[in-house]
Backbone as XML, in Angstrom:
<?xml version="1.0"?>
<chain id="A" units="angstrom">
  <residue number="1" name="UNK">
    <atom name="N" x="-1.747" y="8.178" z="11.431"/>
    <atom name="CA" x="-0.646" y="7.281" z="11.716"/>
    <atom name="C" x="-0.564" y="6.149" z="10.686"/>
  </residue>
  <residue number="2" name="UNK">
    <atom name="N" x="-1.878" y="5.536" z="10.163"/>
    <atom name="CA" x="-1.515" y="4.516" z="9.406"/>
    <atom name="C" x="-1.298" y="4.913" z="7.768"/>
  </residue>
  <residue number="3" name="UNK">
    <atom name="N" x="-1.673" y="6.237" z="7.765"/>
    <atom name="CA" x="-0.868" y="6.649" z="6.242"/>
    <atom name="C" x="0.644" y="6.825" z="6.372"/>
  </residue>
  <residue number="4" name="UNK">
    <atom name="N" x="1.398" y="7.218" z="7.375"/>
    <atom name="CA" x="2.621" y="7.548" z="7.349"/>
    <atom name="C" x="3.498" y="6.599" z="7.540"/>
  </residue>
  <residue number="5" name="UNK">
    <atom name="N" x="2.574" y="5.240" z="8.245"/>
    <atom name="CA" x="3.306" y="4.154" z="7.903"/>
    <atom name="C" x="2.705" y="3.462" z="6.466"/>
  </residue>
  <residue number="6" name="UNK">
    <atom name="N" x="2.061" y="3.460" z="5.932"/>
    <atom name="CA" x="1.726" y="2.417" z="4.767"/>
    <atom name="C" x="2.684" y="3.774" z="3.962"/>
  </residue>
  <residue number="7" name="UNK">
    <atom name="N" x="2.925" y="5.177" z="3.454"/>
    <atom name="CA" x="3.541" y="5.812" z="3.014"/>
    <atom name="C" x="5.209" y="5.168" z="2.961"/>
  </residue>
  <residue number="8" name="UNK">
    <atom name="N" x="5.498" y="5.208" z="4.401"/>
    <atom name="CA" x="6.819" y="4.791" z="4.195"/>
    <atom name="C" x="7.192" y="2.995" z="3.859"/>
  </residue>
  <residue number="9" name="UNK">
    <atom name="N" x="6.579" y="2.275" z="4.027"/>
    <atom name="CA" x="6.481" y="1.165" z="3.597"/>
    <atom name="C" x="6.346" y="1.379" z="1.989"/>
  </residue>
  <residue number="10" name="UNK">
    <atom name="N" x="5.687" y="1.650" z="1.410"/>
    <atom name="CA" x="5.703" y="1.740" z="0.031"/>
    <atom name="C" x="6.522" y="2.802" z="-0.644"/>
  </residue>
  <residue number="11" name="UNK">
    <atom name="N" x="7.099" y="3.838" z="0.045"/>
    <atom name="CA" x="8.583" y="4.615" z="-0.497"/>
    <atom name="C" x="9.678" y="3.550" z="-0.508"/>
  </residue>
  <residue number="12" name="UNK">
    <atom name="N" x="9.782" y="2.921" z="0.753"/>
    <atom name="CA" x="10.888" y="1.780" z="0.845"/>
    <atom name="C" x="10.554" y="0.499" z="-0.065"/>
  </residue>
  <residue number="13" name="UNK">
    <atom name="N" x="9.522" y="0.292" z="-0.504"/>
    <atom name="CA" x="9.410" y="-0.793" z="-1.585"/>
    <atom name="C" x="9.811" y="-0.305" z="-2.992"/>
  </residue>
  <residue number="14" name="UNK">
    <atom name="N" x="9.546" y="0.655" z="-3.368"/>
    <atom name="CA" x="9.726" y="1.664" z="-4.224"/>
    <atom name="C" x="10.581" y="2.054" z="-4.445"/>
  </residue>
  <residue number="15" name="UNK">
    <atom name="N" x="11.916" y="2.318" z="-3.519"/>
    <atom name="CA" x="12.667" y="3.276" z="-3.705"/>
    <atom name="C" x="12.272" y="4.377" z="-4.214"/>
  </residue>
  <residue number="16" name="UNK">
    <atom name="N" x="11.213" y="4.904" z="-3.332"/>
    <atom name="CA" x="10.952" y="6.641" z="-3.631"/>
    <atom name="C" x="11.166" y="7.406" z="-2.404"/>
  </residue>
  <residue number="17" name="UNK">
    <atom name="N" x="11.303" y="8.754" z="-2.421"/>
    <atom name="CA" x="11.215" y="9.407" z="-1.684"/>
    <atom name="C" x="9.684" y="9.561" z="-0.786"/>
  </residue>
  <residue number="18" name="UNK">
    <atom name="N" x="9.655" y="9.424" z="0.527"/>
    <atom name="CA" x="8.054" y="9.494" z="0.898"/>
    <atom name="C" x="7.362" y="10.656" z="0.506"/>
  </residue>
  <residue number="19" name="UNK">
    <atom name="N" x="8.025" y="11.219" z="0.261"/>
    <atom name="CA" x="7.147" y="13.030" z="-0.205"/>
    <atom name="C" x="6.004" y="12.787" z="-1.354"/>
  </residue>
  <residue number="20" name="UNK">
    <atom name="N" x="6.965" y="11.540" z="-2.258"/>
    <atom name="CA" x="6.293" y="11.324" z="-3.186"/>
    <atom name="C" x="5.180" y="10.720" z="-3.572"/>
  </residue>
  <residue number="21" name="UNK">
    <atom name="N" x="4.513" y="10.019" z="-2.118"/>
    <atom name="CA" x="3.284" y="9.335" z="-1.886"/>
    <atom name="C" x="2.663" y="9.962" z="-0.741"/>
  </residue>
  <residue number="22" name="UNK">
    <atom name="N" x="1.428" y="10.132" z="-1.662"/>
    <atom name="CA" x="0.177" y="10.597" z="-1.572"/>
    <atom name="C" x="-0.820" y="9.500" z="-1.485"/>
  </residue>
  <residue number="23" name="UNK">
    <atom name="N" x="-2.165" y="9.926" z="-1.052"/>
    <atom name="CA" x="-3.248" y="9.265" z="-1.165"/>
    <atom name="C" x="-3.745" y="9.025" z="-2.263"/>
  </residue>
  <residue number="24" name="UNK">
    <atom name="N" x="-3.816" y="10.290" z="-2.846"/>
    <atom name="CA" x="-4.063" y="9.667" z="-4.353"/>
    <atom name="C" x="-3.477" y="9.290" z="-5.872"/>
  </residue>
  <residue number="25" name="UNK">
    <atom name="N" x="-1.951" y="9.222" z="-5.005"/>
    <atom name="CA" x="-1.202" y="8.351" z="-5.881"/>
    <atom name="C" x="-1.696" y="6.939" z="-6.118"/>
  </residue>
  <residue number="26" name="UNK">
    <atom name="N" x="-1.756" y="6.401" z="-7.893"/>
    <atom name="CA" x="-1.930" y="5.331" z="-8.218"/>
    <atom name="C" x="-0.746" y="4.065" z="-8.076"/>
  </residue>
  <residue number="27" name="UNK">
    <atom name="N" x="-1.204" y="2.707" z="-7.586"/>
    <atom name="CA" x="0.518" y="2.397" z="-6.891"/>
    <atom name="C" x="1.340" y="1.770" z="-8.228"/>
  </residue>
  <residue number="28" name="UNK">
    <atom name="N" x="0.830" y="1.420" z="-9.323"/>
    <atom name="CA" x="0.674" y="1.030" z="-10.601"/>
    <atom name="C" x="1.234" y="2.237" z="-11.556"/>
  </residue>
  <residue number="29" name="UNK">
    <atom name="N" x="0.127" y="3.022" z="-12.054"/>
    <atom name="CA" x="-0.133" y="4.174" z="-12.983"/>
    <atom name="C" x="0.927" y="5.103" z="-12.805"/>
  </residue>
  <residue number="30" name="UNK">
    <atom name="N" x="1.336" y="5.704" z="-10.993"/>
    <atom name="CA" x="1.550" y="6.788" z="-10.915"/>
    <atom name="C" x="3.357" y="6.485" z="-10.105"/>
  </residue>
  <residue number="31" name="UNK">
    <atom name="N" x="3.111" y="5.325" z="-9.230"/>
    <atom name="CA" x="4.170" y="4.763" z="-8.584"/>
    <atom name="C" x="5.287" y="3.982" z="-8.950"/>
  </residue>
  <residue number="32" name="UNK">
    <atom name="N" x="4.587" y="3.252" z="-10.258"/>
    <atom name="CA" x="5.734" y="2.582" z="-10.858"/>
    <atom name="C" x="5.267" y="1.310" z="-10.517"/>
  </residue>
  <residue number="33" name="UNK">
    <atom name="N" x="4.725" y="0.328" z="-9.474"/>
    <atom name="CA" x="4.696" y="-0.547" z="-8.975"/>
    <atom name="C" x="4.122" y="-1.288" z="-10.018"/>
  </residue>
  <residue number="34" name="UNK">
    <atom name="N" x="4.937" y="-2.636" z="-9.965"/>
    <atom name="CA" x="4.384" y="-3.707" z="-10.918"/>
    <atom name="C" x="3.734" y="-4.637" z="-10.276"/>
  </residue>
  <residue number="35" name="UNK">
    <atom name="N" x="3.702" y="-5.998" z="-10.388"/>
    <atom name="CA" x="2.524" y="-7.211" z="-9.697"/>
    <atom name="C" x="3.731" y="-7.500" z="-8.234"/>
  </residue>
  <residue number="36" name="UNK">
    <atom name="N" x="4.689" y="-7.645" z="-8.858"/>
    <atom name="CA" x="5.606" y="-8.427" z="-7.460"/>
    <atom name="C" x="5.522" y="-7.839" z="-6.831"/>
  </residue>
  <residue number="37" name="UNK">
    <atom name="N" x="5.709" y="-6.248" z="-7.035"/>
    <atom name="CA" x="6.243" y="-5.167" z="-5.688"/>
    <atom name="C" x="4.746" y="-4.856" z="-4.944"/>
  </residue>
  <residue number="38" name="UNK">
    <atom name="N" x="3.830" y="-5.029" z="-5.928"/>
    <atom name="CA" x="2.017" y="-4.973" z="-4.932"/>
    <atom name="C" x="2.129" y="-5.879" z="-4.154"/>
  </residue>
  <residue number="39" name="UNK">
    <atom name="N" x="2.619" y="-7.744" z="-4.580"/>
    <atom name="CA" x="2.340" y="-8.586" z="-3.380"/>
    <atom name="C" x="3.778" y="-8.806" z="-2.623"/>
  </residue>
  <residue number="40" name="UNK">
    <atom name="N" x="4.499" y="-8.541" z="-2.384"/>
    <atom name="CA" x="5.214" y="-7.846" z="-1.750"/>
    <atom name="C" x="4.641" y="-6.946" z="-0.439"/>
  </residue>
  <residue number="41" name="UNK">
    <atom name="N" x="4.133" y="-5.706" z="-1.187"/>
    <atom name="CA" x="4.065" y="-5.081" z="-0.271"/>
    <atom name="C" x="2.298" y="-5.405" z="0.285"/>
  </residue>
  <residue number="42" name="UNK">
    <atom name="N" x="1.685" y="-5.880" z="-0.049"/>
    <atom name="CA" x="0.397" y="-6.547" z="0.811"/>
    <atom name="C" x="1.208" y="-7.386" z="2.019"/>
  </residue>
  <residue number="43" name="UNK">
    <atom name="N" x="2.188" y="-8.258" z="1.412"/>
    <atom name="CA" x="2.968" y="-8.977" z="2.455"/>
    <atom name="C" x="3.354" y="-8.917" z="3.724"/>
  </residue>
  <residue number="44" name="UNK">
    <atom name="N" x="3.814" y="-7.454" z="3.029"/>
    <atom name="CA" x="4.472" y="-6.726" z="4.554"/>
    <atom name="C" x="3.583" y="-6.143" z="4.616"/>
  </residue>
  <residue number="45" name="UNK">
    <atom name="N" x="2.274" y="-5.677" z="4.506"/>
    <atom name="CA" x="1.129" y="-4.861" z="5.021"/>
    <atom name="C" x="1.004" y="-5.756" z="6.590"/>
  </residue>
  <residue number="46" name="UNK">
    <atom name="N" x="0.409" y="-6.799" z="5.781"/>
    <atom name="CA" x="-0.595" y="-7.983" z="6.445"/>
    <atom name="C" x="0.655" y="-8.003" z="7.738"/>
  </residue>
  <residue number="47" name="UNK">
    <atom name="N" x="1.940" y="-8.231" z="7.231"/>
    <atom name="CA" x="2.694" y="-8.719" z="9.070"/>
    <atom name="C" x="2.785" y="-7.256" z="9.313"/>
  </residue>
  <residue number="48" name="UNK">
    <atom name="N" x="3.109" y="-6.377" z="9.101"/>
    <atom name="CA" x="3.020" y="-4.908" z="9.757"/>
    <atom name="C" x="1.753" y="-4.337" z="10.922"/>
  </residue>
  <residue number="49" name="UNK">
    <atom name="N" x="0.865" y="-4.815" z="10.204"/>
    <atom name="CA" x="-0.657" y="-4.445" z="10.748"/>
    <atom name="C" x="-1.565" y="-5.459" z="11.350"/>
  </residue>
  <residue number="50" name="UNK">
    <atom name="N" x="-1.024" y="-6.578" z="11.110"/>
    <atom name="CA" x="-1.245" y="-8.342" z="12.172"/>
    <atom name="C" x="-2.353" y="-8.001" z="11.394"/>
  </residue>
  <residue number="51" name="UNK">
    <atom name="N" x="-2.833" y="-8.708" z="10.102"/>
    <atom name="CA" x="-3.784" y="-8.634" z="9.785"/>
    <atom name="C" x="-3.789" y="-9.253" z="8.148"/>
  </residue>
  <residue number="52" name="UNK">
    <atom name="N" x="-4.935" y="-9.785" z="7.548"/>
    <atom name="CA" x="-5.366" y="-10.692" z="6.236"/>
    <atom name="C" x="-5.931" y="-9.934" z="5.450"/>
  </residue>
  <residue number="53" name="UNK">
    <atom name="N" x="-4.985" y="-9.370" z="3.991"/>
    <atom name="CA" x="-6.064" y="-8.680" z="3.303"/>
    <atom name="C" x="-6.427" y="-10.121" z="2.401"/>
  </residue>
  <residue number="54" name="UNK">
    <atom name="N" x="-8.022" y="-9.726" z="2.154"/>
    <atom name="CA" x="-8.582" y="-10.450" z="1.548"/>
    <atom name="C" x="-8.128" y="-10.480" z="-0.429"/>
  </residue>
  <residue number="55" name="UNK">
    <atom name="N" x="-7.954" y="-11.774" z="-0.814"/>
    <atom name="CA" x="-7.862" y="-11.795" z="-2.110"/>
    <atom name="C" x="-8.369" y="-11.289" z="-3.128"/>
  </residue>
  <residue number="56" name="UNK">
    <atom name="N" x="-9.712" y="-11.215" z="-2.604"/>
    <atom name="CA" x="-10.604" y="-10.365" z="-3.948"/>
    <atom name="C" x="-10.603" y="-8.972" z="-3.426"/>
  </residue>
  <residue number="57" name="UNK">
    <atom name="N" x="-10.012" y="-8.063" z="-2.522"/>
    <atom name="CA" x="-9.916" y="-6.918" z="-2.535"/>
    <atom name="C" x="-8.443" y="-6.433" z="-2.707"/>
  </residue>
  <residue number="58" name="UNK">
    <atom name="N" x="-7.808" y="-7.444" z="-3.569"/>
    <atom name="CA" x="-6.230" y="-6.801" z="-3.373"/>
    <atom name="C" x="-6.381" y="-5.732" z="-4.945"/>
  </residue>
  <residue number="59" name="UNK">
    <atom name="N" x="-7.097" y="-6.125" z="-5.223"/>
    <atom name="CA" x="-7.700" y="-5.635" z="-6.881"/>
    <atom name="C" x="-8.269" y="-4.302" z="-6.771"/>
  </residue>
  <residue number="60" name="UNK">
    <atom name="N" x="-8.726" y="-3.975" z="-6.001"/>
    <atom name="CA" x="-9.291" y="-2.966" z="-5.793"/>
    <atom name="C" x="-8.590" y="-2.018" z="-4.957"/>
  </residue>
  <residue number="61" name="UNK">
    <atom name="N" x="-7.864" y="-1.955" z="-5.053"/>
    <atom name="CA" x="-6.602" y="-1.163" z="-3.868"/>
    <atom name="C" x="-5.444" y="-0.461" z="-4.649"/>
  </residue>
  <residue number="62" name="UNK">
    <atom name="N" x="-6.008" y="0.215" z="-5.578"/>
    <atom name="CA" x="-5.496" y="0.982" z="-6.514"/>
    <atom name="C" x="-4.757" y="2.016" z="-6.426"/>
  </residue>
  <residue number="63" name="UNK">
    <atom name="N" x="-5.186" y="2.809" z="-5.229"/>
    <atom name="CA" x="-4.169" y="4.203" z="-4.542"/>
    <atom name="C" x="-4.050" y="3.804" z="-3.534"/>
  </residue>
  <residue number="64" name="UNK">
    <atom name="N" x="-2.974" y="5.045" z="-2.752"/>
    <atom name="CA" x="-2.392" y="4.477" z="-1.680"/>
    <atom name="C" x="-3.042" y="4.967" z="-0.538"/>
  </residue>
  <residue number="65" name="UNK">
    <atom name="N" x="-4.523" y="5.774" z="-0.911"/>
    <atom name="CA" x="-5.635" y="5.947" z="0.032"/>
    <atom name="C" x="-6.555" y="5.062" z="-0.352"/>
  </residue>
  <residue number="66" name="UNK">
    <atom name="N" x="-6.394" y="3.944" z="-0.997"/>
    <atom name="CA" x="-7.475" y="2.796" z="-0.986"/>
    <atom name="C" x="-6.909" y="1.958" z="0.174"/>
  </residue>
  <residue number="67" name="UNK">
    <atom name="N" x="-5.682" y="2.096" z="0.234"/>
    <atom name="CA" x="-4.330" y="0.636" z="0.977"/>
    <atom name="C" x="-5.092" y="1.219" z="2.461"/>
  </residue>
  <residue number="68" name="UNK">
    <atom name="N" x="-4.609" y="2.539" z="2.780"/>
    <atom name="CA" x="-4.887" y="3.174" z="3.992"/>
    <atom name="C" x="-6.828" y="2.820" z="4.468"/>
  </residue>
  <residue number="69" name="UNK">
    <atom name="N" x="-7.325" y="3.342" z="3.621"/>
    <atom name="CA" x="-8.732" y="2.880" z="3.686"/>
    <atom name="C" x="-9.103" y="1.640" z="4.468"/>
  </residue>
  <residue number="70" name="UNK">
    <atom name="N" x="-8.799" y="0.619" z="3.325"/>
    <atom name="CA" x="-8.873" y="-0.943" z="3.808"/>
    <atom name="C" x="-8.229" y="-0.976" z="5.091"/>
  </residue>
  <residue number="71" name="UNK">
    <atom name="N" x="-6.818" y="-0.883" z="5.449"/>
    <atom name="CA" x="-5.995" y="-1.508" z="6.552"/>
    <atom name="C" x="-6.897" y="-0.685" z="8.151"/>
  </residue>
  <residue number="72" name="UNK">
    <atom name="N" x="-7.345" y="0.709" z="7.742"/>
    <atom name="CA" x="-7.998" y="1.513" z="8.694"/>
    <atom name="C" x="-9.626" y="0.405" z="8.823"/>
  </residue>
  <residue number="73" name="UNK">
    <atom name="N" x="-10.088" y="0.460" z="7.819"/>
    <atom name="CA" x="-11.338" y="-0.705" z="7.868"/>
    <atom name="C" x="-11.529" y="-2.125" z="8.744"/>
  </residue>
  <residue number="74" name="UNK">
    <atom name="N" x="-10.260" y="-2.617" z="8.639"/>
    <atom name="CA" x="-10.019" y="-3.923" z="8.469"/>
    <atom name="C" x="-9.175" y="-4.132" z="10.240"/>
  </residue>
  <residue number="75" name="UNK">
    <atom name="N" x="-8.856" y="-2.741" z="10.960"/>
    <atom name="CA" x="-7.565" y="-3.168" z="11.975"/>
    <atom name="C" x="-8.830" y="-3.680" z="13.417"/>
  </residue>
</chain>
């Protein structure tokens, strides 16, 4: 459940199709995503999932099975 929502949250930031995110899509490398559209979408992570990602792990959240990882870690 929480990949298919962090999936569609980041298709809709994106303007991609959700098909097109995967887990081990890079959100940078492979997604297109630049700095705004990452804190952005941490933004809407954090009110989506009532929850604080931490600053020094926004760095490390490189695919969109790292995002899922953490938010599953962290709920």
């Amino acid at each position: 459940m929480v990949f298919e929502k962090v999936a569609g949250m980041i298709a809709k930031q994106l303007r991609l199709d959700v098909s097109e995110v995967t887990a081990d899509k890079r959100l940078v490398e492979d997604l297109k995503a630049d700095s705004a559209n990452v804190m952005v979408l941490i933004m809407d992570l954090e009110d989506a999932f009532d929850m604080m990602v931490d600053d020094t792990a926004i760095n490390t959240l490189r695919t969109v099975g790292d995002v899922v990882k953490y938010i599953e870690d962290h709920q």
